[in-house]
VOBA-1610 file (N, C-alpha, C; in pm, whole numbers, padded with zeros to 5 digits, always signed):
BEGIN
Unk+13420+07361+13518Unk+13357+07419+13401Unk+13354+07571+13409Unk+13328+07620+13525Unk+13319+07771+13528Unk+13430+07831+13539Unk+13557+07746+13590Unk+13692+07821+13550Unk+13707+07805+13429Unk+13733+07703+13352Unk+13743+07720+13223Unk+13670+07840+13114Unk+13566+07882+13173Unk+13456+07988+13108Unk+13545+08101+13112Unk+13581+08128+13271Unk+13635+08245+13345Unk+13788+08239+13307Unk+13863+08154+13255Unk+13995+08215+13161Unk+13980+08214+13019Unk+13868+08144+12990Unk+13860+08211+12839Unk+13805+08359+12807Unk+13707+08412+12939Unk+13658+08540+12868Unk+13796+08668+12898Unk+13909+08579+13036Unk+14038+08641+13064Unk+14094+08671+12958Unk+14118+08581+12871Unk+14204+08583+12769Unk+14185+08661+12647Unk+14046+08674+12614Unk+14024+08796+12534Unk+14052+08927+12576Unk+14046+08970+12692Unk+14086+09100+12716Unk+14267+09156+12682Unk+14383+09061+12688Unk+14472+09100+12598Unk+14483+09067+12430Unk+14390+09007+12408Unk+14370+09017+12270Unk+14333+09109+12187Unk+14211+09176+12285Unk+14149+09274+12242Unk+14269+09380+12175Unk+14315+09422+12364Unk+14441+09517+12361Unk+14489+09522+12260Unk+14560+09370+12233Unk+14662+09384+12107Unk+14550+09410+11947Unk+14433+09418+11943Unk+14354+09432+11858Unk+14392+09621+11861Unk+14396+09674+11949Unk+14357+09800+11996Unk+14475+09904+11946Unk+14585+09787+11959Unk+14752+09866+11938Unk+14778+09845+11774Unk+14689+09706+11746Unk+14710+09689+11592Unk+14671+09809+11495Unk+14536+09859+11586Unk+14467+09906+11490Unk+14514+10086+11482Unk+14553+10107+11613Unk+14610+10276+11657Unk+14766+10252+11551Unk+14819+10164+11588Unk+14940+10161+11455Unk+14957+10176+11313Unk+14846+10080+11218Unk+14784+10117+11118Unk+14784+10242+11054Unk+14691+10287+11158Unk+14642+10420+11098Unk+14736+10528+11123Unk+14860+10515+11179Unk+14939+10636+11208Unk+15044+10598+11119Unk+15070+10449+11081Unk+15153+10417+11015Unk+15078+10449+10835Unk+15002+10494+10854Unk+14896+10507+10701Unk+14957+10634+10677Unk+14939+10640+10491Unk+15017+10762+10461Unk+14901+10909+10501Unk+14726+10820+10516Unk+14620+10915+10501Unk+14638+10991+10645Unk+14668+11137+10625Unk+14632+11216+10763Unk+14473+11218+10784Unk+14481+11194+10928Unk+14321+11219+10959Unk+14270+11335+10953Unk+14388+11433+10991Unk+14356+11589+10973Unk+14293+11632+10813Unk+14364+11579+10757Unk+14373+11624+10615Unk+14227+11526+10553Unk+14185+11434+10586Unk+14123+11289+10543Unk+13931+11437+10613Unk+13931+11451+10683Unk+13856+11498+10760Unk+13837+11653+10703Unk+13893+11699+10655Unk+13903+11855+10558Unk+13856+11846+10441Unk+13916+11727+10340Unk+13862+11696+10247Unk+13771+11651+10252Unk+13681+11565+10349Unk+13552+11471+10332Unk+13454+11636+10375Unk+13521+11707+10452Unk+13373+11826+10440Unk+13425+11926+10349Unk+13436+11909+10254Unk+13509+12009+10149Unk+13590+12119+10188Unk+13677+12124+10236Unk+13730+12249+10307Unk+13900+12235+10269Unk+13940+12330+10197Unk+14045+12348+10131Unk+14132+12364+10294Unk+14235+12213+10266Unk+14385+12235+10401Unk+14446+12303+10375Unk+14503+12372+10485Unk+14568+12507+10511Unk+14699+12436+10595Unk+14816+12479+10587Unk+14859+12456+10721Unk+14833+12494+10866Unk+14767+12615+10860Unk+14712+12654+11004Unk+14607+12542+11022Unk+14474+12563+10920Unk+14381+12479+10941Unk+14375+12306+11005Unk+14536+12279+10939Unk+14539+12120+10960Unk+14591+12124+11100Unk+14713+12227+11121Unk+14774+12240+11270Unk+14660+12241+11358Unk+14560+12298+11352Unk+14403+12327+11414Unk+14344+12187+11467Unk+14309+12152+11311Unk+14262+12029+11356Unk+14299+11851+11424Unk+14480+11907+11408Unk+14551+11797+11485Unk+14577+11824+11629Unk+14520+11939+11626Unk+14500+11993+11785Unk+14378+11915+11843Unk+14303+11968+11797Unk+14169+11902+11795Unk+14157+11745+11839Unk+14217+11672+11732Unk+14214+11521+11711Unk+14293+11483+11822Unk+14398+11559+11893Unk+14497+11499+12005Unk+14602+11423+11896Unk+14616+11457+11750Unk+14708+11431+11693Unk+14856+11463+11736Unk+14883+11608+11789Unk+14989+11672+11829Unk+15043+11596+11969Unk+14996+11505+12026Unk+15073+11478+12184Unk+15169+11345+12148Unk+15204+11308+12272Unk+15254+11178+12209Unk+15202+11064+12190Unk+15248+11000+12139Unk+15205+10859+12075Unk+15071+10776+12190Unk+15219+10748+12290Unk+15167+10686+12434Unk+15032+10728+12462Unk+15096+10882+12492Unk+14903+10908+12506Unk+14790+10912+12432Unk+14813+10941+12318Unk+14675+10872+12241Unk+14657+10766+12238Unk+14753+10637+12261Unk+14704+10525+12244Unk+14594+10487+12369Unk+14618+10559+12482Unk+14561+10551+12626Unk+14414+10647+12576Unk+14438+10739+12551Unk+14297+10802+12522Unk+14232+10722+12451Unk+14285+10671+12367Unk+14170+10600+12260Unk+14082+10473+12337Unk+14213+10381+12349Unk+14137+10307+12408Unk+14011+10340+12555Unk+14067+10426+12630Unk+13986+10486+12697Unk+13808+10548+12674Unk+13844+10566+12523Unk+13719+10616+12473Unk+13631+10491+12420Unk+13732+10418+12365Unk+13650+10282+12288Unk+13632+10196+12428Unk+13671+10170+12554Unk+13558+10121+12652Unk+13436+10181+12624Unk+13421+10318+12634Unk+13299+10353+12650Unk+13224+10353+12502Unk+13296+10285+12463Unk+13205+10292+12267Unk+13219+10405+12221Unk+13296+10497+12287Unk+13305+10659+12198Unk+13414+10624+12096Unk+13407+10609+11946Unk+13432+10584+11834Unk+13475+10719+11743Unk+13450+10844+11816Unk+13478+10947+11764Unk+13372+11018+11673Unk+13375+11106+11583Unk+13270+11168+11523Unk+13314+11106+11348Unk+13217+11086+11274Unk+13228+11048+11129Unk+13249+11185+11074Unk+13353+11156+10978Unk+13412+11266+10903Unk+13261+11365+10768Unk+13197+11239+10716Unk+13097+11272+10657Unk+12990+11334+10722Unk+12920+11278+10787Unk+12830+11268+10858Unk+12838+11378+10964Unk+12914+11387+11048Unk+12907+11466+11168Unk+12878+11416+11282Unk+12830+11254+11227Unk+12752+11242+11388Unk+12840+11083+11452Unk+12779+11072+11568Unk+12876+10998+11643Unk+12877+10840+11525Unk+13035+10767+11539Unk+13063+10675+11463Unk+12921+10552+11523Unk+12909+10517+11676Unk+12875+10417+11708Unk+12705+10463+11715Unk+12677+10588+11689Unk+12499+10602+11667Unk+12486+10520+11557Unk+12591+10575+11403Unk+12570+10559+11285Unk+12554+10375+11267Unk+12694+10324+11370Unk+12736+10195+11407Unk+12580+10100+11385Unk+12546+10138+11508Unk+12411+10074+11576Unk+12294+10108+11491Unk+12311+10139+11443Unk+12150+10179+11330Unk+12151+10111+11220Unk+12237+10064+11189Unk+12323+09992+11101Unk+12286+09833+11127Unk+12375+09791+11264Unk+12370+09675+11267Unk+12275+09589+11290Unk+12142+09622+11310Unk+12035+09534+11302Unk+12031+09455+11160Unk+11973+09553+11052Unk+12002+09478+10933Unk+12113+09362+10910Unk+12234+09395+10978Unk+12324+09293+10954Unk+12278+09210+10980Unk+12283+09213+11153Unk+12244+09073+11215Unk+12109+08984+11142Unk+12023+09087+11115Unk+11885+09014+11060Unk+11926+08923+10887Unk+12041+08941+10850Unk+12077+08888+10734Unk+12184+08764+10759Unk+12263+08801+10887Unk+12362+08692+10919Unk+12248+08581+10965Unk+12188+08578+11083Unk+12165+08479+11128Unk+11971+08415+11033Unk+11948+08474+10954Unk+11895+08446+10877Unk+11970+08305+10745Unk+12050+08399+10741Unk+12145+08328+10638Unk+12204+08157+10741Unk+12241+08182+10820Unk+12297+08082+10910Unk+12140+07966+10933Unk+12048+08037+10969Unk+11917+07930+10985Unk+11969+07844+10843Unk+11916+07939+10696Unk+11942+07824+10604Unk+12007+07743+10563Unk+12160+07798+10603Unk+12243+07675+10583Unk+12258+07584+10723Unk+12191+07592+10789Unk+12214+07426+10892Unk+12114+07369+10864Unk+11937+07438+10797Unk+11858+07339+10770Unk+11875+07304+10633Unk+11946+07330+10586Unk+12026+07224+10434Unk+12117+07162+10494Unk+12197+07210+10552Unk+12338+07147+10547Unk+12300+07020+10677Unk+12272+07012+10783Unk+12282+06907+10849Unk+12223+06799+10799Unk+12079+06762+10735Unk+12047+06658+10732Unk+12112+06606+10594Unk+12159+06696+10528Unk+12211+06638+10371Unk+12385+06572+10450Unk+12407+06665+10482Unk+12556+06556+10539Unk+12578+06460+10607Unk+12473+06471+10709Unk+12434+06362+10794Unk+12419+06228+10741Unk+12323+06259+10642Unk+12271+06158+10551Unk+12407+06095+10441Unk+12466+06215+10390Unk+12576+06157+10317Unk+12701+06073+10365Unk+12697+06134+10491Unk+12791+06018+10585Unk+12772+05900+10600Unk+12626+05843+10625Unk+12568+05712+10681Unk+12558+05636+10582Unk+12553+05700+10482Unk+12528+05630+10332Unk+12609+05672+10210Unk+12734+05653+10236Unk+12855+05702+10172Unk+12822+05595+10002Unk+12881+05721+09911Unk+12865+05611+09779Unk+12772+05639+09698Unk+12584+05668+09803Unk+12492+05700+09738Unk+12464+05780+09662Unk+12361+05790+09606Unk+12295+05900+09544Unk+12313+06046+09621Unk+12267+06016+09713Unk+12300+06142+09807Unk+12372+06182+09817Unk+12476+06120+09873Unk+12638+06126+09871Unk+12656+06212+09772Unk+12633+06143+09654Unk+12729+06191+09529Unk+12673+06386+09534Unk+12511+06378+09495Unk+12490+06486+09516Unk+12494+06607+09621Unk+12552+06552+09750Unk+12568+06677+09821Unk+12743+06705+09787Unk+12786+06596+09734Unk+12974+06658+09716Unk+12926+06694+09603Unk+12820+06723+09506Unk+12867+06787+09369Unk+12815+06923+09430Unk+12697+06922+09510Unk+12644+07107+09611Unk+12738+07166+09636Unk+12820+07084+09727Unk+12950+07176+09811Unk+13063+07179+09660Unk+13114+07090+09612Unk+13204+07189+09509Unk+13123+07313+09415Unk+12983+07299+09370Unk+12949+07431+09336Unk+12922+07547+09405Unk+12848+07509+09499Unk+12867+07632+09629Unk+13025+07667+09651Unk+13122+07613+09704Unk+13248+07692+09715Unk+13329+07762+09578Unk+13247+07721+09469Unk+13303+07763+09338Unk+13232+07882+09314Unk+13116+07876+09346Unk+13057+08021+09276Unk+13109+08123+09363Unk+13154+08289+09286Unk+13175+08400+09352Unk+13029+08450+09448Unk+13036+08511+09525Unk+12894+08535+09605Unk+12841+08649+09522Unk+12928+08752+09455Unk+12880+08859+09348Unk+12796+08798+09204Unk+12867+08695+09208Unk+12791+08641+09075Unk+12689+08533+09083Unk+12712+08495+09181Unk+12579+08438+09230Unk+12437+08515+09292Unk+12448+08658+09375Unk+12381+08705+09363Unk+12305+08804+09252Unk+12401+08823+09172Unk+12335+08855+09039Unk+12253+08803+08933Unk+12289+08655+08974Unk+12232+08551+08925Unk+12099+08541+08968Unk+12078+08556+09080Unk+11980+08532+09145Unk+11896+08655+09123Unk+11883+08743+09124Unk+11876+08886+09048Unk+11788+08867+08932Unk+11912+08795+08862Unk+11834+08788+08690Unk+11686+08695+08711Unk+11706+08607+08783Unk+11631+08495+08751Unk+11440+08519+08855Unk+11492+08569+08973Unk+11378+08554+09082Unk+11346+08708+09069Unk+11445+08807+09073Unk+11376+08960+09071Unk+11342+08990+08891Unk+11381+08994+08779Unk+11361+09056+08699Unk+11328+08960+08608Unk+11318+08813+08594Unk+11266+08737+08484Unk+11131+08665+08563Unk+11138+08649+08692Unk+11003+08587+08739Unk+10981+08690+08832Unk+11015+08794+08857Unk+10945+08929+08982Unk+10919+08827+09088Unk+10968+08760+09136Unk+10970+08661+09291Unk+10944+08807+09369Unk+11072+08847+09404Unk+11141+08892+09508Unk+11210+09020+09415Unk+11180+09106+09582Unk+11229+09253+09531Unk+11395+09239+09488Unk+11449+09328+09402Unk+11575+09333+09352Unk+11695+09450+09481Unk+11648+09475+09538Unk+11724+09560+09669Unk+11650+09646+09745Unk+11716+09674+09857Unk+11634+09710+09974Unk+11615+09602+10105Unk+11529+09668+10199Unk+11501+09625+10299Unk+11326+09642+10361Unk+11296+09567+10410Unk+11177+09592+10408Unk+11041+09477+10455Unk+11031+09426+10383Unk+10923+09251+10376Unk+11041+09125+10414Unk+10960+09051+10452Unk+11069+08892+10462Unk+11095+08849+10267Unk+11068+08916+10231Unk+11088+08899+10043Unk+11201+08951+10021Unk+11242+09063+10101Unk+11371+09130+10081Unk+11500+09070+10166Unk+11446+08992+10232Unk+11511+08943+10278Unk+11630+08832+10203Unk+11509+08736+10138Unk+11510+08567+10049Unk+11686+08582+09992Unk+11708+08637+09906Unk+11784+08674+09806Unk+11952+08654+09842Unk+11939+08745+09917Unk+12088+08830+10012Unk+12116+08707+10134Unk+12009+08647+10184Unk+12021+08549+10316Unk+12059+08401+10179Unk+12024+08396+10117Unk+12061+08256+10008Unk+12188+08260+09984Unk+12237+08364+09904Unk+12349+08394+09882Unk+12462+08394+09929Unk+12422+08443+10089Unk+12545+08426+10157Unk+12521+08302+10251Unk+12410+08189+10221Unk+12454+08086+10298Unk+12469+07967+10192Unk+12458+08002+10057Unk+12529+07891+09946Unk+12700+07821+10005Unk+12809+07931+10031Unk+12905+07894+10057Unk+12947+07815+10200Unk+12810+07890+10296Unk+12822+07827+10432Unk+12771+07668+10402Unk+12655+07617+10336Unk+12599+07518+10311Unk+12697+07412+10247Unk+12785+07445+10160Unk+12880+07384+10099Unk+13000+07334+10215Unk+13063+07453+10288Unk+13137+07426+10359Unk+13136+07324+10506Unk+12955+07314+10532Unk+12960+07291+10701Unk+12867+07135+10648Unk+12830+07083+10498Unk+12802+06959+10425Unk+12949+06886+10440Unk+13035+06932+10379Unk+13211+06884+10406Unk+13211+06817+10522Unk+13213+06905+10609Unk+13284+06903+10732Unk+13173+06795+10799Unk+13019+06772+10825Unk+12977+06734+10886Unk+12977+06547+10793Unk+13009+06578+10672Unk+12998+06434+10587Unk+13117+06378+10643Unk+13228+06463+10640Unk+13371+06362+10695Unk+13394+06349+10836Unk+13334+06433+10906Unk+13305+06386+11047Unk+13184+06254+11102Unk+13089+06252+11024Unk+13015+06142+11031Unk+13101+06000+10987Unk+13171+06037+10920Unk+13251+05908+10873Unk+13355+05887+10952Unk+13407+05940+10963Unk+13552+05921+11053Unk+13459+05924+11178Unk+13351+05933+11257Unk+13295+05902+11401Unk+13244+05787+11390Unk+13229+05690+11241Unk+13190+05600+11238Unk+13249+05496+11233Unk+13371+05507+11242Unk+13476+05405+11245Unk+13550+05385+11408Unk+13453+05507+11488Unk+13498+05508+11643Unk+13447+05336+11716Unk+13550+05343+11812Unk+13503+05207+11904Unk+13353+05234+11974Unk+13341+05310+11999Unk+13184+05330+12067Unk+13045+05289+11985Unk+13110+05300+11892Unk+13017+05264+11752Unk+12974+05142+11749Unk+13086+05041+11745Unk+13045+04939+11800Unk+12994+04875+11921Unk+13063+04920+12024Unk+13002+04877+12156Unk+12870+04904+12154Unk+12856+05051+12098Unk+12669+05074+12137Unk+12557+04920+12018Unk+12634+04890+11897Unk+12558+04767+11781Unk+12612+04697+11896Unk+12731+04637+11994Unk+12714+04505+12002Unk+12632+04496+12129Unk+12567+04598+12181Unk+12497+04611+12288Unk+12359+04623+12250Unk+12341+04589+12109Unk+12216+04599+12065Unk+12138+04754+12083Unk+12222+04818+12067Unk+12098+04948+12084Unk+12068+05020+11953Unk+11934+05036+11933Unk+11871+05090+11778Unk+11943+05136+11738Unk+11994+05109+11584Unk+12069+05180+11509Unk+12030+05347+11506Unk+11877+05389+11470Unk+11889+05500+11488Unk+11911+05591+11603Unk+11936+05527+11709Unk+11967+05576+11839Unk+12140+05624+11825Unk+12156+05524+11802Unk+12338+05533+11790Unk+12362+05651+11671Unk+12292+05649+11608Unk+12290+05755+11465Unk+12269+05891+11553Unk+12164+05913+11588Unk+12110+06017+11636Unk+12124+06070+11748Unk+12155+06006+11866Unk+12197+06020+12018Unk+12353+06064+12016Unk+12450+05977+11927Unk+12603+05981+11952Unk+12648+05983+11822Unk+12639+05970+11750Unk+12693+05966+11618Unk+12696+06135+11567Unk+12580+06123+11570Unk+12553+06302+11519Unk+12606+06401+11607Unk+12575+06384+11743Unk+12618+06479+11841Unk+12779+06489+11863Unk+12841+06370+11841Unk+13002+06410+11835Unk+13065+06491+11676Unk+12968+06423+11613Unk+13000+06485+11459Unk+12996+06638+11420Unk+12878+06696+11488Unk+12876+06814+11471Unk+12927+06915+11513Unk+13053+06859+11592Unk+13121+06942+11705Unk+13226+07000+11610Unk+13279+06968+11441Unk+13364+07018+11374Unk+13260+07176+11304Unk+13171+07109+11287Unk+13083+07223+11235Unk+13055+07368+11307Unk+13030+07314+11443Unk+13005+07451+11569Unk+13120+07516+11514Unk+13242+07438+11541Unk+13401+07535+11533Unk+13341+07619+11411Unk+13331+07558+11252Unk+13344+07646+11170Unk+13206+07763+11164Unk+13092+07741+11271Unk+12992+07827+11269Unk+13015+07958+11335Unk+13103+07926+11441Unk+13209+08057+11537Unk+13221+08109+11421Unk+13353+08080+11360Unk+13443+08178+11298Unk+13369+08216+11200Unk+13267+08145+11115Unk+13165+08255+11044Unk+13076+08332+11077Unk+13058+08320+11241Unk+12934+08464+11233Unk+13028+08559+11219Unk+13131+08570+11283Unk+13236+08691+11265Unk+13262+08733+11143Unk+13218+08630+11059Unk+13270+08669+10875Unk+13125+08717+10839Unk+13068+08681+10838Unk+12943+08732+10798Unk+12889+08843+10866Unk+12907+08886+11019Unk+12873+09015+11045Unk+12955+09077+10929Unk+13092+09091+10964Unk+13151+09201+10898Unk+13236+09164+10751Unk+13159+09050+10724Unk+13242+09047+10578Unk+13138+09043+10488Unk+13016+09065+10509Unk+12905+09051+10393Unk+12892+09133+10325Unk+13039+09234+10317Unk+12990+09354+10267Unk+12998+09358+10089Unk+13014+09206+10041Unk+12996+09213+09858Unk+12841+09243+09863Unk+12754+09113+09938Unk+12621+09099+09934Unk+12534+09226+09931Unk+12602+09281+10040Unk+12515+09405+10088Unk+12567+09512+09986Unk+12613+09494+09900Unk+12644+09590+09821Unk+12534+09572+09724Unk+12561+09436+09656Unk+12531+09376+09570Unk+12352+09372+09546Unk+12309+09347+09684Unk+12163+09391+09732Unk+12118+09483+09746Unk+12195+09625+09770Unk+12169+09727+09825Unk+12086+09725+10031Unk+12170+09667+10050Unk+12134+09618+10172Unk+12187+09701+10303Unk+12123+09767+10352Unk+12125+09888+10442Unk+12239+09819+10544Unk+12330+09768+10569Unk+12385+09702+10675Unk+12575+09744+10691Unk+12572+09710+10804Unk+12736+09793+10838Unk+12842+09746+10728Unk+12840+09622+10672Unk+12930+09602+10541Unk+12948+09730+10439Unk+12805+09796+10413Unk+12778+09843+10282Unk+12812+09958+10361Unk+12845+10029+10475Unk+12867+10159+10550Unk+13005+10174+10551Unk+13067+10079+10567Unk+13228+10059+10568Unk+13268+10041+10465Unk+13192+10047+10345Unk+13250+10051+10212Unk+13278+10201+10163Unk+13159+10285+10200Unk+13106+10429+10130Unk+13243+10482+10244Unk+13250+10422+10402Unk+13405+10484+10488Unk+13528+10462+10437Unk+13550+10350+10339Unk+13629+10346+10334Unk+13673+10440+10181Unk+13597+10452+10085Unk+13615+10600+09970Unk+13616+10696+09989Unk+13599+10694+10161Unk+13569+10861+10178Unk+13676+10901+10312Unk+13778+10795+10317Unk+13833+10815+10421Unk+13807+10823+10527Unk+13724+10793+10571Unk+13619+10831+10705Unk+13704+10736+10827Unk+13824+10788+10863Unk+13902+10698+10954Unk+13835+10642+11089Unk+13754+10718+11158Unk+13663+10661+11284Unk+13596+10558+11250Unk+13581+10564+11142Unk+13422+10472+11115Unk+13560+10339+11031Unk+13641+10367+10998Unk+13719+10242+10935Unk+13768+10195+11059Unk+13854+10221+11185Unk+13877+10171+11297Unk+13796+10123+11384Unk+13632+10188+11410Unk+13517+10129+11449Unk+13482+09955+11360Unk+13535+09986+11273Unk+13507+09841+11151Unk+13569+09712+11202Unk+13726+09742+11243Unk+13859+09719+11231Unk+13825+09631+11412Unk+13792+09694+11476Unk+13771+09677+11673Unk+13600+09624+11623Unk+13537+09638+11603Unk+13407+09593+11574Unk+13440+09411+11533Unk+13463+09378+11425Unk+13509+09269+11380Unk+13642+09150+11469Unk+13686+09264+11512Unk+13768+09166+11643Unk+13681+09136+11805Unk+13634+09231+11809Unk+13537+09163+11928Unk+13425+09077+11878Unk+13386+09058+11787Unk+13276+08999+11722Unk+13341+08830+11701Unk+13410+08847+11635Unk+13490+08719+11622Unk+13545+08652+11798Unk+13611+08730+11851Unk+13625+08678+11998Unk+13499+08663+12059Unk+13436+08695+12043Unk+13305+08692+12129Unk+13199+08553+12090Unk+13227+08522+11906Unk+13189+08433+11866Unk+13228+08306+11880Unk+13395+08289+11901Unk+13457+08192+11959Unk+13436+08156+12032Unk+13413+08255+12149Unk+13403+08204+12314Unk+13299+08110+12340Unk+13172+08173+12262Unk+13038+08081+12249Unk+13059+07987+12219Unk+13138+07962+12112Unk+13157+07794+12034Unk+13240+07697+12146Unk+13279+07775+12216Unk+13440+07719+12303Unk+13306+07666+12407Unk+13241+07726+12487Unk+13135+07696+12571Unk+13050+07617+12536Unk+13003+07570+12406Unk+12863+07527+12360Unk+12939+07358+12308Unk+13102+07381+12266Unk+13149+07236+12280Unk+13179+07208+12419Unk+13219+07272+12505Unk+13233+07229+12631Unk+13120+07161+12700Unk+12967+07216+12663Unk+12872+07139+12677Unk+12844+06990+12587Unk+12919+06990+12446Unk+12897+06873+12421Unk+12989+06768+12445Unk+13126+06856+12476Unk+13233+06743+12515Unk+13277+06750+12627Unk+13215+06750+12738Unk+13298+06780+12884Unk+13437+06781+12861Unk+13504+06691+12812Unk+13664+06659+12790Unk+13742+06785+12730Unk+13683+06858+12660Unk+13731+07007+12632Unk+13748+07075+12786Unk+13705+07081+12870Unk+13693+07203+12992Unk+13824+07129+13075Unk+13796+06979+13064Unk+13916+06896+13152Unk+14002+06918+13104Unk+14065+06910+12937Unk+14182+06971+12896Unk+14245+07126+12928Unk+14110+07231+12972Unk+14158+07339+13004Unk+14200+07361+13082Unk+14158+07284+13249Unk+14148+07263+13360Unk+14357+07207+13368Unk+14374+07127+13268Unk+14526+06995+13251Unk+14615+07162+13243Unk+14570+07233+13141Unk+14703+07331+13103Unk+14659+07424+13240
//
């Protein structure tokens, strides 16, 4: 088990890399000079001396090779460079930032597993029902609605026709309600799917029976093994969405006015602010690897047989 841990966290480190070369390529392959991107964001009319200046500066002028080595060199240490707007370091601005996120991702994530598990659960065991029917009509409207127009929706109805809940900002668990709904409508829809057709298809497993012809409580077999192998499709898709939801919430957080790194990488990206768009770019790839790895570990705890397959290759 602990080798298996110890080549998966191996294996992110050339991923990263190639995250690292993706992203130094991009931006050199981009028509935007940073020299020039960085003149204009502090109003300062480019010169050719001035830009020659500041590609001095940037380590624009050496070769390739070696900036790619400096950079990465700097992004070990989280040095992200200076924000073109701002002045001040990318990963201060970074980190001041990302609390709000997180306090909206995993907010959002609480609500959709306490909707989504027991409604799918339930829709599995009792395929056909009432239930049934109504959690597949949830999940096709949840994956149908846009998250912009659903939070506007929500807008009209709880902030400005019944004053529920504040209309943007940060602040009370009220400011919270809104922006955390919104972005777990589509998660709720998606991880109802997955856990309804995994309950079904685990219910047609041979163990299923052995445990009824061994007489053991139906709700045991439901709840002990039924559920616990079932939910192992769901973990997968809960990985790859914290990574979407750190850094993809940025309609919501617009949409909310929601102080969080989405809505920071939006105002970087109109303003050219290249540190803070490559901080975005390496931010979102370690986030996602990092989120995987957990899921890769947390099924390895529910399926031993995952670590033995790692152990086979």
């Amino acid at each position: 088990m602990g080798t298996y841990i110890l080549k998966r966290i191996i294996t992110i480190i050339p991923i990263f890399l190639l995250a690292t070369l993706l992203t130094f390529g991009m931006i050199h392959l981009s028509p935007v000079d940073p020299a020039e991107a960085y003149l204009t964001a502090a109003h300062i009319q480019p010169t050719e001396e001035i830009l020659a200046e500041k590609r001095h500066e940037f380590g624009l002028d050496q070769p390739l090779l070696i900036q790619y080595v400096n950079s990465v060199m700097r992004i070990s240490q989280l040095d992200f460079g200076t924000s073109f707007v701002s002045n001040k370091p990318v990963w201060e601005e970074v980190s001041s930032r990302m609390p709000a996120t997180i306090q909206l991702t995993i907010s959002s994530i609480i609500i959709a597993i306490v909707v989504s598990v027991p409604l799918g659960f339930l829709a599995g065991i009792k395929k056909n029902s009432g239930i049934d029917h109504f959690s597949r009509f949830l999940s096709f409207l949840g994956a149908s609605i846009p998250s912009f127009w659903l939070g506007y929706l929500l807008i009209f109805f709880f902030s400005v026709k019944l004053d529920l809940f504040p209309v943007e900002g940060i602040g009370t668990w009220k400011h919270l309600i809104l922006p955390s709904i919104t972005l777990a409508v589509p998660l709720i829809a998606l991880y109802t799917r997955l856990l309804r057709a995994s309950v079904l298809e685990n219910l047609q497993e041979p163990y299923v029976l052995f445990a009824r012809t061994r007489g053991i409580h139906e709700r045991i077999i439901m709840g002990k093994h039924v559920l616990r192998m079932a939910i192992s499709p769901m973990i997968t898709g809960l990985g790859m969405n914290v990574g979407k939801l750190m850094t993809g919430a940025i309609i919501v957080e617009a949409v909310f006015s929601w102080p969080g790194f989405g809505r920071y990488f939006i105002e970087a990206t109109f303003n050219r602010d290249v540190p803070v768009i490559q901080c975005y770019v390496l931010l979102a790839a370690g986030i996602f690897l990092i989120s995987n790895l957990v899921v890769d570990i947390i099924q390895m705890y529910i399926d031993p047989r995952i670590s033995r397959k790692g152990r086979q290759h």
